[in-house]
PDB file with one MODEL, atoms N, CA, C and O in Angstrom:
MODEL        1
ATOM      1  N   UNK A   1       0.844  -1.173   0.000  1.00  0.00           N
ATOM      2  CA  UNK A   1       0.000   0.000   0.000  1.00  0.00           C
ATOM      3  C   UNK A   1       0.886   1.233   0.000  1.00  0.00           C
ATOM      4  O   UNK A   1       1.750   1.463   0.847  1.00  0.00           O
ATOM      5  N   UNK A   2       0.614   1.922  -0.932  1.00  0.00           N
ATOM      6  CA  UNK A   2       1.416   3.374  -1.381  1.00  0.00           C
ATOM      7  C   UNK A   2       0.696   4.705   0.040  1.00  0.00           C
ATOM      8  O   UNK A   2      -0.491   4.969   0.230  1.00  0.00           O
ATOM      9  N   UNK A   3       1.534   5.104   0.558  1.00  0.00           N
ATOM     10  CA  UNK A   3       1.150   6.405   1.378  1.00  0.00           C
ATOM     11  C   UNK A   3       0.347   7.388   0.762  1.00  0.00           C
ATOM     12  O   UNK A   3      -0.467   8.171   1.253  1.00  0.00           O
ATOM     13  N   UNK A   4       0.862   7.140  -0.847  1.00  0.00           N
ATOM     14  CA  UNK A   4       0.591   8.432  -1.476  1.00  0.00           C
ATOM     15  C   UNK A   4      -0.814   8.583  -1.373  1.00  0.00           C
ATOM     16  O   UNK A   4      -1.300   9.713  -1.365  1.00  0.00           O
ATOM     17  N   UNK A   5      -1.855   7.086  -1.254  1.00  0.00           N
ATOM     18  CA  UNK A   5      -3.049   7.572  -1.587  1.00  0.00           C
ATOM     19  C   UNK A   5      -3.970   8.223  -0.882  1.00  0.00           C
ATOM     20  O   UNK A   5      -5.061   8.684  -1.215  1.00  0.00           O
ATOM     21  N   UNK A   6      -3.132   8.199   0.611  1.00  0.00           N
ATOM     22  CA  UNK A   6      -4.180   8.950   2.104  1.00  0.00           C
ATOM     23  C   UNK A   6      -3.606  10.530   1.419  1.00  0.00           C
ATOM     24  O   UNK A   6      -4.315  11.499   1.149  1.00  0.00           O
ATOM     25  N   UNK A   7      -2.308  10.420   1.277  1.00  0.00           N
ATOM     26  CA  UNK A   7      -2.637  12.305   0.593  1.00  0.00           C
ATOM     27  C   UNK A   7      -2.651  12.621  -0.826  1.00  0.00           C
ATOM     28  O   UNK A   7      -1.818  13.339  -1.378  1.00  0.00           O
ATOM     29  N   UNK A   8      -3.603  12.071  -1.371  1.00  0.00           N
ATOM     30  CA  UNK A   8      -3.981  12.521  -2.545  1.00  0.00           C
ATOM     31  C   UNK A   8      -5.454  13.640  -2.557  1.00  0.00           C
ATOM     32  O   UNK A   8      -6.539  13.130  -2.275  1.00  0.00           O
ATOM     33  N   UNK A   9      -5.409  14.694  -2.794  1.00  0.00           N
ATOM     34  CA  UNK A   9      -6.705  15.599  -2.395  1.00  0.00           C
ATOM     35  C   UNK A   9      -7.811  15.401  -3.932  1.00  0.00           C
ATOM     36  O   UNK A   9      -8.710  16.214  -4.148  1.00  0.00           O
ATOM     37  N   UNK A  10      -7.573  14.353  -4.757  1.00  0.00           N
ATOM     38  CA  UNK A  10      -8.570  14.064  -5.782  1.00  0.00           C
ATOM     39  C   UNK A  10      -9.795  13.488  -5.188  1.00  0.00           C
ATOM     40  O   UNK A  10     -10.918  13.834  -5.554  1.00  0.00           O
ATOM     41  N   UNK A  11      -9.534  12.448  -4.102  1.00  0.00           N
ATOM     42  CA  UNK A  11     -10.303  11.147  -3.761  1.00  0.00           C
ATOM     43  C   UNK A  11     -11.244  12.445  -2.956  1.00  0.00           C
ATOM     44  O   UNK A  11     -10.867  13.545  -2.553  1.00  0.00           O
ATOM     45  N   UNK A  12     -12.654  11.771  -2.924  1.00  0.00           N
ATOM     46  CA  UNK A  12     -13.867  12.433  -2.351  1.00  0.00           C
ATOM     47  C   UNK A  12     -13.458  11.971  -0.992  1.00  0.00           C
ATOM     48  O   UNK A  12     -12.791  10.981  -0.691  1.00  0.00           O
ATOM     49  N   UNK A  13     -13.962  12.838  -0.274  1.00  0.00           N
ATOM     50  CA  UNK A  13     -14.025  12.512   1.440  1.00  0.00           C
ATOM     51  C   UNK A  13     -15.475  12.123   2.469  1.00  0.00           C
ATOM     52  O   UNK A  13     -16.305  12.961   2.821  1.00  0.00           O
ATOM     53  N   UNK A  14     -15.496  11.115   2.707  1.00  0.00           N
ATOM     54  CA  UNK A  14     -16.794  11.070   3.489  1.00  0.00           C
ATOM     55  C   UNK A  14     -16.618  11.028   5.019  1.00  0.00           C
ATOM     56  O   UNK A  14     -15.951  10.199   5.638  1.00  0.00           O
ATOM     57  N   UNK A  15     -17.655  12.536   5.767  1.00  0.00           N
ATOM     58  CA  UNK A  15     -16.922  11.813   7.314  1.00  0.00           C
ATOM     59  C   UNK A  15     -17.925  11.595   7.699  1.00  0.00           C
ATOM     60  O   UNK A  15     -18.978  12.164   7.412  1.00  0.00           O
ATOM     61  N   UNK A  16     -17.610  10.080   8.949  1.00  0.00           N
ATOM     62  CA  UNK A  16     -18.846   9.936   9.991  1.00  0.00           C
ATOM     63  C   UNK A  16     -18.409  10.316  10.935  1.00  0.00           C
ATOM     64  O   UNK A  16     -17.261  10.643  11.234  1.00  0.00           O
ATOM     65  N   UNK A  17     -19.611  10.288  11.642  1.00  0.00           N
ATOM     66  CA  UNK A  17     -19.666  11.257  13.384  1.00  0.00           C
ATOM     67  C   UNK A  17     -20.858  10.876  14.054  1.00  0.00           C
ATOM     68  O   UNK A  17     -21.261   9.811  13.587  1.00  0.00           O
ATOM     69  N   UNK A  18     -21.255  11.114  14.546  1.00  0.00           N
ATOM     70  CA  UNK A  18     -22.587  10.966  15.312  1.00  0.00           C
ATOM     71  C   UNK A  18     -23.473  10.032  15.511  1.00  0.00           C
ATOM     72  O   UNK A  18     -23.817   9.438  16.533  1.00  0.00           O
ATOM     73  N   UNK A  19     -23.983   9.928  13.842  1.00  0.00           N
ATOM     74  CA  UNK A  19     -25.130   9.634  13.672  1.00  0.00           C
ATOM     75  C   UNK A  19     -24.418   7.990  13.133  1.00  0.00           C
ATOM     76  O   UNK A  19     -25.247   7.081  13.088  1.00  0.00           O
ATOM     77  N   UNK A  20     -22.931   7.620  12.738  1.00  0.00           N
ATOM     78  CA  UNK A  20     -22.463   6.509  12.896  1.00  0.00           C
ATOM     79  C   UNK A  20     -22.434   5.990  11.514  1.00  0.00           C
ATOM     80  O   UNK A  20     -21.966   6.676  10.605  1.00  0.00           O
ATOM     81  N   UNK A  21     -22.935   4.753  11.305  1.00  0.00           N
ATOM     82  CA  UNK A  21     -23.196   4.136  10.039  1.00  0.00           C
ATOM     83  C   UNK A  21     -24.599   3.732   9.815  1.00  0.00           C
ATOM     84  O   UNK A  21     -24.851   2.527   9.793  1.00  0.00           O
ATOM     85  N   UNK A  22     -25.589   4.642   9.638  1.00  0.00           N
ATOM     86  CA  UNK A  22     -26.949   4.742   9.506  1.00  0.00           C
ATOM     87  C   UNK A  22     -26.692   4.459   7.831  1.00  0.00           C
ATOM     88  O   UNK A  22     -25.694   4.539   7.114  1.00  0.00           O
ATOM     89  N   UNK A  23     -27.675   4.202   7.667  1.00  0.00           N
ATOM     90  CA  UNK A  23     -28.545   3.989   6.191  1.00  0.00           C
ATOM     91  C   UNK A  23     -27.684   5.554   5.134  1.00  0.00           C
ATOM     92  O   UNK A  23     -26.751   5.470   4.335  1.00  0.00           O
ATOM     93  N   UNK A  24     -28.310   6.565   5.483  1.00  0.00           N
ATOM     94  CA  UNK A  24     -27.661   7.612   4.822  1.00  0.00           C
ATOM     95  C   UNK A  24     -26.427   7.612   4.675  1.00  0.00           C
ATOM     96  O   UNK A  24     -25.844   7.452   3.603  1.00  0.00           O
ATOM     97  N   UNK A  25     -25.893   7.805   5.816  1.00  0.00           N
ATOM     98  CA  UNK A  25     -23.881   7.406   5.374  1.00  0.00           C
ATOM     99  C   UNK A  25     -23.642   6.646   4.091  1.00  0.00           C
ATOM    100  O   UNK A  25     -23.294   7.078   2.992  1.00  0.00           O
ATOM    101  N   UNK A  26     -23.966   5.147   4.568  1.00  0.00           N
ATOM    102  CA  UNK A  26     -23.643   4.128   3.865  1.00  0.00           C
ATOM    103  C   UNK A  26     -24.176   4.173   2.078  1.00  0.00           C
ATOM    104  O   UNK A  26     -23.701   3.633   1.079  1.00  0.00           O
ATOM    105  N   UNK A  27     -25.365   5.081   2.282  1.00  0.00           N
ATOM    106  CA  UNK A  27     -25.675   5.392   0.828  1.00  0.00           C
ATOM    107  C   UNK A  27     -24.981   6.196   0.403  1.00  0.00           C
ATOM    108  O   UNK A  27     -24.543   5.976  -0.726  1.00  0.00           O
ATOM    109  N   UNK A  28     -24.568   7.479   1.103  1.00  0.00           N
ATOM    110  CA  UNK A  28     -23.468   8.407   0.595  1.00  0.00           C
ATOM    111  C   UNK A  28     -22.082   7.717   0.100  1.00  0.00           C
ATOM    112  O   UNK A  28     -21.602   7.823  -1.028  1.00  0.00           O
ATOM    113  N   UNK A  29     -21.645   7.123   0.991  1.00  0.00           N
ATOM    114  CA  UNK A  29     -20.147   6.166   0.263  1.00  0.00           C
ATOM    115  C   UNK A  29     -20.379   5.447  -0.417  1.00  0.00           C
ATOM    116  O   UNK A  29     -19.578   5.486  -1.350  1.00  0.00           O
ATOM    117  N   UNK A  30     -21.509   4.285  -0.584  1.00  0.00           N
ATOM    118  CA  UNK A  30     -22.081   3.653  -2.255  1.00  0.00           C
ATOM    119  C   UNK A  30     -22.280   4.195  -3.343  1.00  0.00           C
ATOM    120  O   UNK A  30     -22.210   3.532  -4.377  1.00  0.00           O
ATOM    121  N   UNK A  31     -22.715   6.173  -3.359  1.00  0.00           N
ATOM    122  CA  UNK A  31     -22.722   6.583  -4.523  1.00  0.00           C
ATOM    123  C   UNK A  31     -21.360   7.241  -4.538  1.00  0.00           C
ATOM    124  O   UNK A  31     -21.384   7.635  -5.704  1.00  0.00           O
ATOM    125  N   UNK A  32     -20.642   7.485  -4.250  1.00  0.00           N
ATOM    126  CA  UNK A  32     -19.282   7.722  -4.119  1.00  0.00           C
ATOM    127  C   UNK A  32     -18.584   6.925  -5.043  1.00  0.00           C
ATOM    128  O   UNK A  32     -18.135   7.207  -6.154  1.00  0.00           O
ATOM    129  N   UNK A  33     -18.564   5.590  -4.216  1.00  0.00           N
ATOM    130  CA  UNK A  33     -17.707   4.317  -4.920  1.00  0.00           C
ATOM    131  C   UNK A  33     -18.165   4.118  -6.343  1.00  0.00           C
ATOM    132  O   UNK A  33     -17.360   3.666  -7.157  1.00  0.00           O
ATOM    133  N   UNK A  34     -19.521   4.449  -6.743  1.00  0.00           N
ATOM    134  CA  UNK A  34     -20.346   4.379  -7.936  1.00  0.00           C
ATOM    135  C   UNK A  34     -19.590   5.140  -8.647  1.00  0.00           C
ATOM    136  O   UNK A  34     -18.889   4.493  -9.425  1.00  0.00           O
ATOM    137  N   UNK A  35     -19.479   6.038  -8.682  1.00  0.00           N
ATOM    138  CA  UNK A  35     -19.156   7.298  -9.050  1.00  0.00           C
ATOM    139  C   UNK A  35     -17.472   7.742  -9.644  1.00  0.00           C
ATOM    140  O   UNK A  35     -17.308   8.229 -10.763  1.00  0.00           O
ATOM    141  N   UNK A  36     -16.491   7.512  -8.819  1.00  0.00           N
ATOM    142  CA  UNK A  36     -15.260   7.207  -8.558  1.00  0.00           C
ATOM    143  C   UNK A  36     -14.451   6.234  -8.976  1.00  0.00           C
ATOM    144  O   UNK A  36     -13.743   6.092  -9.972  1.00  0.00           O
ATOM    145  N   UNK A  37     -14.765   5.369  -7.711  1.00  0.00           N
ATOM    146  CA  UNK A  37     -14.446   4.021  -7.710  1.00  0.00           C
ATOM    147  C   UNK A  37     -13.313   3.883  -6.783  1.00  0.00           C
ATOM    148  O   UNK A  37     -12.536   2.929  -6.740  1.00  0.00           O
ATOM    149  N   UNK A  38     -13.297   5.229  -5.842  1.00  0.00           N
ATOM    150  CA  UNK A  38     -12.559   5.042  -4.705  1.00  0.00           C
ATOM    151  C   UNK A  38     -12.909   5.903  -3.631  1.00  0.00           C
ATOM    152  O   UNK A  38     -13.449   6.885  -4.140  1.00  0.00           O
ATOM    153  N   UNK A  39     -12.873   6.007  -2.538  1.00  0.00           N
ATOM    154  CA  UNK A  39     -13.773   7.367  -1.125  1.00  0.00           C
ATOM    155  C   UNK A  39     -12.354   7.356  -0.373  1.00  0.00           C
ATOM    156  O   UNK A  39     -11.360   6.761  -0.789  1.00  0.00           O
ATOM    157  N   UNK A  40     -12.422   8.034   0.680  1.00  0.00           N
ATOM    158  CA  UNK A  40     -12.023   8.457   1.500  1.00  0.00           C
ATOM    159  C   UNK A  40     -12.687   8.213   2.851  1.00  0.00           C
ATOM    160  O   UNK A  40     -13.360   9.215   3.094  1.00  0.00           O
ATOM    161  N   UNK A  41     -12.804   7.228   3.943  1.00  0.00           N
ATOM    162  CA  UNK A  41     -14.055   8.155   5.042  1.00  0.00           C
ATOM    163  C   UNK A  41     -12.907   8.248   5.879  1.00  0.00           C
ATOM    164  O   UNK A  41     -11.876   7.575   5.883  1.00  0.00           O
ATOM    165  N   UNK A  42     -13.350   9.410   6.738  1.00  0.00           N
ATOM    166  CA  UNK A  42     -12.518   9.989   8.210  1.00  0.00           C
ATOM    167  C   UNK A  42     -13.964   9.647   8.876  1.00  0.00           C
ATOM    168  O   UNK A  42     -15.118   9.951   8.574  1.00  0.00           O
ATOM    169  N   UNK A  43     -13.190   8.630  10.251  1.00  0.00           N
ATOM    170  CA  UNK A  43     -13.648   8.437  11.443  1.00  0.00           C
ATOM    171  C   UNK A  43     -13.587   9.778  12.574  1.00  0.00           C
ATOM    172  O   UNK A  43     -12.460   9.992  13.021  1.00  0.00           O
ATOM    173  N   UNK A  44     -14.717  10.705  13.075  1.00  0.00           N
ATOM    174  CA  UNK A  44     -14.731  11.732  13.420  1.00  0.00           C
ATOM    175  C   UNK A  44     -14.892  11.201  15.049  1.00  0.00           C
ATOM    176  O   UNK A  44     -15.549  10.235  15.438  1.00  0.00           O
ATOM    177  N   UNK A  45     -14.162  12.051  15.778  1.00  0.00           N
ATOM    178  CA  UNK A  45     -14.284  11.963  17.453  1.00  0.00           C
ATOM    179  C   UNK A  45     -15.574  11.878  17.719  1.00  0.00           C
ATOM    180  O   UNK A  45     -15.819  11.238  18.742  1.00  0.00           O
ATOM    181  N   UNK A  46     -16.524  12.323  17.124  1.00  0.00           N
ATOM    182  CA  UNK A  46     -17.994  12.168  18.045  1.00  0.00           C
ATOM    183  C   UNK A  46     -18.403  10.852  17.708  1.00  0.00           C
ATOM    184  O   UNK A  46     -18.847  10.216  18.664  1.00  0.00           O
ATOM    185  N   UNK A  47     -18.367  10.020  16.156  1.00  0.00           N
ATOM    186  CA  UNK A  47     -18.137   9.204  15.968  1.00  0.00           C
ATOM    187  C   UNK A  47     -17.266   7.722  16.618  1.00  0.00           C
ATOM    188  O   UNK A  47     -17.643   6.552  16.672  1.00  0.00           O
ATOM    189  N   UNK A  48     -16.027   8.349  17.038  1.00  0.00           N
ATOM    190  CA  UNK A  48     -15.178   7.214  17.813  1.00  0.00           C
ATOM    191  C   UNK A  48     -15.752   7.091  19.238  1.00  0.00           C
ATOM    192  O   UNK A  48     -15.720   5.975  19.757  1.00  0.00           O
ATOM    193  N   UNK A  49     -16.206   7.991  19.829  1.00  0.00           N
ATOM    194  CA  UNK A  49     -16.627   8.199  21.241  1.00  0.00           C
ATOM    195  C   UNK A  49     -17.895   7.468  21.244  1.00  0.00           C
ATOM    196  O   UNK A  49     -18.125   6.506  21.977  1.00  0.00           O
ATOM    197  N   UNK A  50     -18.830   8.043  20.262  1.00  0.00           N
ATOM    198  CA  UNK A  50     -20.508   7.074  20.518  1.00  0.00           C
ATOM    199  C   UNK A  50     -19.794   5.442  20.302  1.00  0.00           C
ATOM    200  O   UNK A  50     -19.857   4.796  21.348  1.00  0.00           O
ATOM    201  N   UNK A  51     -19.254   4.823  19.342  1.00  0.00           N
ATOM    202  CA  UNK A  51     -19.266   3.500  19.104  1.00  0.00           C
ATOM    203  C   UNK A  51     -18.315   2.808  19.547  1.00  0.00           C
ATOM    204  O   UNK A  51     -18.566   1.607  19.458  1.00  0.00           O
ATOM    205  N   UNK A  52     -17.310   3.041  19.995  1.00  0.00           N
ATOM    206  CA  UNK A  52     -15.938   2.666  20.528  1.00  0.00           C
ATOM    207  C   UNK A  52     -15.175   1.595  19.426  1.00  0.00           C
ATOM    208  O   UNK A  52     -14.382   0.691  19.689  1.00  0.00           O
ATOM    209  N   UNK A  53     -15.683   2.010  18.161  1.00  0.00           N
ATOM    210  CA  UNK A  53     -14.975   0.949  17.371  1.00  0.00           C
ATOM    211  C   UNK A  53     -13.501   1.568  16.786  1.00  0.00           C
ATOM    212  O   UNK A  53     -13.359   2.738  16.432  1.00  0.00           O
ATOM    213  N   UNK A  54     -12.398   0.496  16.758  1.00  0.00           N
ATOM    214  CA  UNK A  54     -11.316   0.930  16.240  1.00  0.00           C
ATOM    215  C   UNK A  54     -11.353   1.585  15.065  1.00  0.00           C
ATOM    216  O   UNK A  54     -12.513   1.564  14.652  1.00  0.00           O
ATOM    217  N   UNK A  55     -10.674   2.125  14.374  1.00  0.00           N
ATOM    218  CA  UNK A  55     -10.377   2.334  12.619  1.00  0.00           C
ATOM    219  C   UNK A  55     -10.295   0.815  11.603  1.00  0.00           C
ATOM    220  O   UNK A  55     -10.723   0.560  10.478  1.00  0.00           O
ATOM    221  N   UNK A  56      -9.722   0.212  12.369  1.00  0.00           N
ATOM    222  CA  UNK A  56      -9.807  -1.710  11.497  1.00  0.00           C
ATOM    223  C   UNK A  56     -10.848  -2.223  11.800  1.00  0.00           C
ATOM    224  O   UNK A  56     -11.149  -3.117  11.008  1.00  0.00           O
ATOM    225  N   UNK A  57     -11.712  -2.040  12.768  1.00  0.00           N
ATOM    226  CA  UNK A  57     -13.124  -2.842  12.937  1.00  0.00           C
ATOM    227  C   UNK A  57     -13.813  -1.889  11.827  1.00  0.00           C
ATOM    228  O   UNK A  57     -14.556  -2.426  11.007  1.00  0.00           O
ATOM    229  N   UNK A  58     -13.603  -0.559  11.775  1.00  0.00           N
ATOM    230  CA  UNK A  58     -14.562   0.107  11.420  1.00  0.00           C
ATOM    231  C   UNK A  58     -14.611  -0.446   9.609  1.00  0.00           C
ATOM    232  O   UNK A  58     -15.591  -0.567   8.874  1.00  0.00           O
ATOM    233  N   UNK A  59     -13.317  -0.661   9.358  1.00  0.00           N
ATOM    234  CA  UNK A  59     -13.146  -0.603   7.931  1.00  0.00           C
ATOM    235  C   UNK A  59     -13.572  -2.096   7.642  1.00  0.00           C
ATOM    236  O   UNK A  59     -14.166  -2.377   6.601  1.00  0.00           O
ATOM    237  N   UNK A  60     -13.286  -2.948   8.496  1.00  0.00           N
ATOM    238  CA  UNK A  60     -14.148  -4.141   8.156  1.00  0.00           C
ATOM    239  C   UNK A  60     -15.382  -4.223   8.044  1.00  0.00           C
ATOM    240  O   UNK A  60     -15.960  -5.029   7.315  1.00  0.00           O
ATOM    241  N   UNK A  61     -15.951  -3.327   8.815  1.00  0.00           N
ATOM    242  CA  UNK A  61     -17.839  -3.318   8.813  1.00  0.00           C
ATOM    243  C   UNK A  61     -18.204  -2.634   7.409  1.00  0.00           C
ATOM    244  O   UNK A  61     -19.288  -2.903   6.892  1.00  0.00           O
ATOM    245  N   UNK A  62     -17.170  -1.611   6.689  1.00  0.00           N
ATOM    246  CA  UNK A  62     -17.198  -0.748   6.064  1.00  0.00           C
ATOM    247  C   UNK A  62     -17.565  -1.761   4.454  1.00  0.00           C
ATOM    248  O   UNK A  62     -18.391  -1.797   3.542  1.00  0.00           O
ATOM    249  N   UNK A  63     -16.510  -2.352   4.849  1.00  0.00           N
ATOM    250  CA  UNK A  63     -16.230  -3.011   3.253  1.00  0.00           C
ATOM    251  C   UNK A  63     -16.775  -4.193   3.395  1.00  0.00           C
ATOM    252  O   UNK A  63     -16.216  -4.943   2.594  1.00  0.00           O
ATOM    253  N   UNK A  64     -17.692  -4.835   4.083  1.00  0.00           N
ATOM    254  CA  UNK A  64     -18.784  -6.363   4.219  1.00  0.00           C
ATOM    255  C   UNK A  64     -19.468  -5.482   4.139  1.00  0.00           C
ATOM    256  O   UNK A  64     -19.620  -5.465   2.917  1.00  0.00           O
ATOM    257  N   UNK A  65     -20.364  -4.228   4.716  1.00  0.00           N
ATOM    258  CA  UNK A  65     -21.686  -3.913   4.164  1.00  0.00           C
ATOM    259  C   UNK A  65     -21.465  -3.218   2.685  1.00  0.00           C
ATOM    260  O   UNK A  65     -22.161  -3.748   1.819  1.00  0.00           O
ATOM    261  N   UNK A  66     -20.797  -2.350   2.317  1.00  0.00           N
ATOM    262  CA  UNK A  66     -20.728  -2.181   0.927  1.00  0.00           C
ATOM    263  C   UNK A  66     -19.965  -2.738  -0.458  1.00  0.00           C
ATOM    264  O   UNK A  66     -19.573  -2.262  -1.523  1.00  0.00           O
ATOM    265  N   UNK A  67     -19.994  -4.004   0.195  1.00  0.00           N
ATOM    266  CA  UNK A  67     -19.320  -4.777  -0.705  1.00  0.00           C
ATOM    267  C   UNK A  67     -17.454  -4.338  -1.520  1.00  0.00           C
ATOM    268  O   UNK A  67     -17.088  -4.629  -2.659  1.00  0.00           O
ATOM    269  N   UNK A  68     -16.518  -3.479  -0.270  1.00  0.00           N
ATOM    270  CA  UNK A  68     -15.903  -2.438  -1.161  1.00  0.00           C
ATOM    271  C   UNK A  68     -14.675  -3.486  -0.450  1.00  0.00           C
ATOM    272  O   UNK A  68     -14.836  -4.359   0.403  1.00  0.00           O
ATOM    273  N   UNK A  69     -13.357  -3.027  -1.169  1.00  0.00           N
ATOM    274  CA  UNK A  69     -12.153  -3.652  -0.740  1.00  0.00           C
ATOM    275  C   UNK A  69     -11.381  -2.608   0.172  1.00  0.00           C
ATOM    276  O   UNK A  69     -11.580  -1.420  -0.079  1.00  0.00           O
ATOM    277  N   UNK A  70     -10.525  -2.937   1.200  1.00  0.00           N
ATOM    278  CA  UNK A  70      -9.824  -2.038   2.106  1.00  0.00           C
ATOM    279  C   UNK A  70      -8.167  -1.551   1.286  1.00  0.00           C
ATOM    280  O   UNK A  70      -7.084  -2.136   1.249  1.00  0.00           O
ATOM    281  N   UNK A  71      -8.711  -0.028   0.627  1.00  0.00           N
ATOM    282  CA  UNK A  71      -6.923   0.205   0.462  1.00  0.00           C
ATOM    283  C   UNK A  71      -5.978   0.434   1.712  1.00  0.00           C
ATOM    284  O   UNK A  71      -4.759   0.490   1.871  1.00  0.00           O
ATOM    285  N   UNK A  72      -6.986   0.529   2.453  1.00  0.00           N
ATOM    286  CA  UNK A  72      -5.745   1.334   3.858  1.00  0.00           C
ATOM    287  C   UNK A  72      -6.676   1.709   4.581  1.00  0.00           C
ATOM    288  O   UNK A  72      -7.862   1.959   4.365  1.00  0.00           O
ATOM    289  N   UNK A  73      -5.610   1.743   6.053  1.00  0.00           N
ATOM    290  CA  UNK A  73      -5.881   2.705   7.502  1.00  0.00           C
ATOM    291  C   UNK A  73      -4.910   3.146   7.197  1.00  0.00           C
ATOM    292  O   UNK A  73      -4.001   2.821   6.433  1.00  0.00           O
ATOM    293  N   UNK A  74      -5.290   4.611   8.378  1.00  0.00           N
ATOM    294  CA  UNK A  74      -4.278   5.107   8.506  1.00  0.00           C
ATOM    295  C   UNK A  74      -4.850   6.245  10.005  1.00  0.00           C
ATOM    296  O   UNK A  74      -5.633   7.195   9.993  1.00  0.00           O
ATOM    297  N   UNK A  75      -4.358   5.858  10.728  1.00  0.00           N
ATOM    298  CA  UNK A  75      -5.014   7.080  12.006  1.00  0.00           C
ATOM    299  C   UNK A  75      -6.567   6.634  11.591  1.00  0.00           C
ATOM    300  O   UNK A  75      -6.774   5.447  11.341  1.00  0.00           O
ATOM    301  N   UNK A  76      -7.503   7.465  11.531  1.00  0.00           N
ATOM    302  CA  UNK A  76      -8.597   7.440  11.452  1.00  0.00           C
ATOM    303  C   UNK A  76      -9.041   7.999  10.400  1.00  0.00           C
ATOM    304  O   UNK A  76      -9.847   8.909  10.596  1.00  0.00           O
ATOM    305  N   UNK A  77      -8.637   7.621   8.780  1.00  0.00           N
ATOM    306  CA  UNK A  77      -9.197   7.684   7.603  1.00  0.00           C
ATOM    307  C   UNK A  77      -9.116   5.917   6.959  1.00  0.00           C
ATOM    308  O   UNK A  77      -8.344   4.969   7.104  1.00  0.00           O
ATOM    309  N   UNK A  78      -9.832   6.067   6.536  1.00  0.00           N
ATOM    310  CA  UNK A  78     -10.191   4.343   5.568  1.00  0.00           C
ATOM    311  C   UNK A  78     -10.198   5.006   4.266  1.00  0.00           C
ATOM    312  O   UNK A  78     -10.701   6.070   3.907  1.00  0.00           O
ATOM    313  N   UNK A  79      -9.383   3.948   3.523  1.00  0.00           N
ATOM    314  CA  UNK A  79      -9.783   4.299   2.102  1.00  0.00           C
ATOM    315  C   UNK A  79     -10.463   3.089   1.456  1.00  0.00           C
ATOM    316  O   UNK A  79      -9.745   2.092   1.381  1.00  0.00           O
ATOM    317  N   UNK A  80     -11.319   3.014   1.125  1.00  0.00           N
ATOM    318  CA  UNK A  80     -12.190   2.087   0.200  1.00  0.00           C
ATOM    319  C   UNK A  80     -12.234   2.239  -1.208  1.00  0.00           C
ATOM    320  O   UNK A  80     -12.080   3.346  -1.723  1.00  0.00           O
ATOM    321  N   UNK A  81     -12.471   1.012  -1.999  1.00  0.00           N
ATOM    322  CA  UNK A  81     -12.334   1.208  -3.454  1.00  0.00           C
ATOM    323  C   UNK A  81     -13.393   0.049  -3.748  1.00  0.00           C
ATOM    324  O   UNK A  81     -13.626  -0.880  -2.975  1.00  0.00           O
ATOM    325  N   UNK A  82     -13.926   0.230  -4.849  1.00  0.00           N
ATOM    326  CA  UNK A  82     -14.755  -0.464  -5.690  1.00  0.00           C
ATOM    327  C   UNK A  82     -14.113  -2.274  -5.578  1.00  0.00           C
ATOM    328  O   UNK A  82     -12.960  -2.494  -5.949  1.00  0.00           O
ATOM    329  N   UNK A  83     -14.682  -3.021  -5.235  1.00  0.00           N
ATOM    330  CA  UNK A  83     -14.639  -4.448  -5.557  1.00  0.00           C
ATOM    331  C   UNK A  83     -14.820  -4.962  -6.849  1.00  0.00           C
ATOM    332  O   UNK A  83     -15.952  -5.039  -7.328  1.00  0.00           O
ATOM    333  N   UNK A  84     -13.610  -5.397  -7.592  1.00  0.00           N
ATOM    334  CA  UNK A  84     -13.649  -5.641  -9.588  1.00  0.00           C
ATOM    335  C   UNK A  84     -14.554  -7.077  -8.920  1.00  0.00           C
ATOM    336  O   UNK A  84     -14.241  -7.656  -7.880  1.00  0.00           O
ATOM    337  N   UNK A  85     -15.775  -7.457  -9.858  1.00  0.00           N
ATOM    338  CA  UNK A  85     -16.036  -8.823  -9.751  1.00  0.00           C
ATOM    339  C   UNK A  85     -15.929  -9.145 -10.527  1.00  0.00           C
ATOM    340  O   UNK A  85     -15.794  -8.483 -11.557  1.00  0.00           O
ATOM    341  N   UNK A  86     -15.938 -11.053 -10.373  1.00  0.00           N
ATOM    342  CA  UNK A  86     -15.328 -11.392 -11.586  1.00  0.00           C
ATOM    343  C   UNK A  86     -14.066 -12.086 -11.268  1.00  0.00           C
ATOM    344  O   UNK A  86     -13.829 -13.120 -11.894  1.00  0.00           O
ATOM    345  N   UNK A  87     -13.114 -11.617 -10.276  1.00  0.00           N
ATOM    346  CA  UNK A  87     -11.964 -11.686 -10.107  1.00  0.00           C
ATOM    347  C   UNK A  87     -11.664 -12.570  -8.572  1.00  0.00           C
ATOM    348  O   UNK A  87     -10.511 -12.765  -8.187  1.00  0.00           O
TER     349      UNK A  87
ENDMDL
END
């Protein structure tokens, strides 16, 4: 995994916080990945505090509900990318 891609400022950014991984989020980063074919999400303190989930739990829940592959952690950004099927 290349560093370069947590600082690349092309990739869209999605942050959660609060309200967690509700329905809306998860639709926001599906049309993202649609769209792209790669996101960004930042795990936000109000976010880490309500759920107590790590950044690697988070990105696992991330990429089994939207079917997406894990490019990286890093601190508290996930990068997700489109799953090629097929493959």
């Amino acid at each position: 995994m290349s560093s370069s891609v947590f600082q690349r400022k092309d990739i869209p950014v999605v942050n959660i916080g609060k309200k967690g991984l509700d329905e809306a989020v998860l639709e926001e980063i599906k049309n993202v990945l649609k769209a792209r074919g790669i996101v960004k999400v930042k795990l936000l303190k109000n976010f880490r505090e309500a759920y107590g989930l790590s950044p690697e739990e988070a990105a696992v829940v991330l990429s089994q509900r939207l079917s997406a592959e894990i490019v990286g952690v890093r601190g508290f950004v996930i990068v997700l990318k489109k799953t090629i099927r097929g493959h």
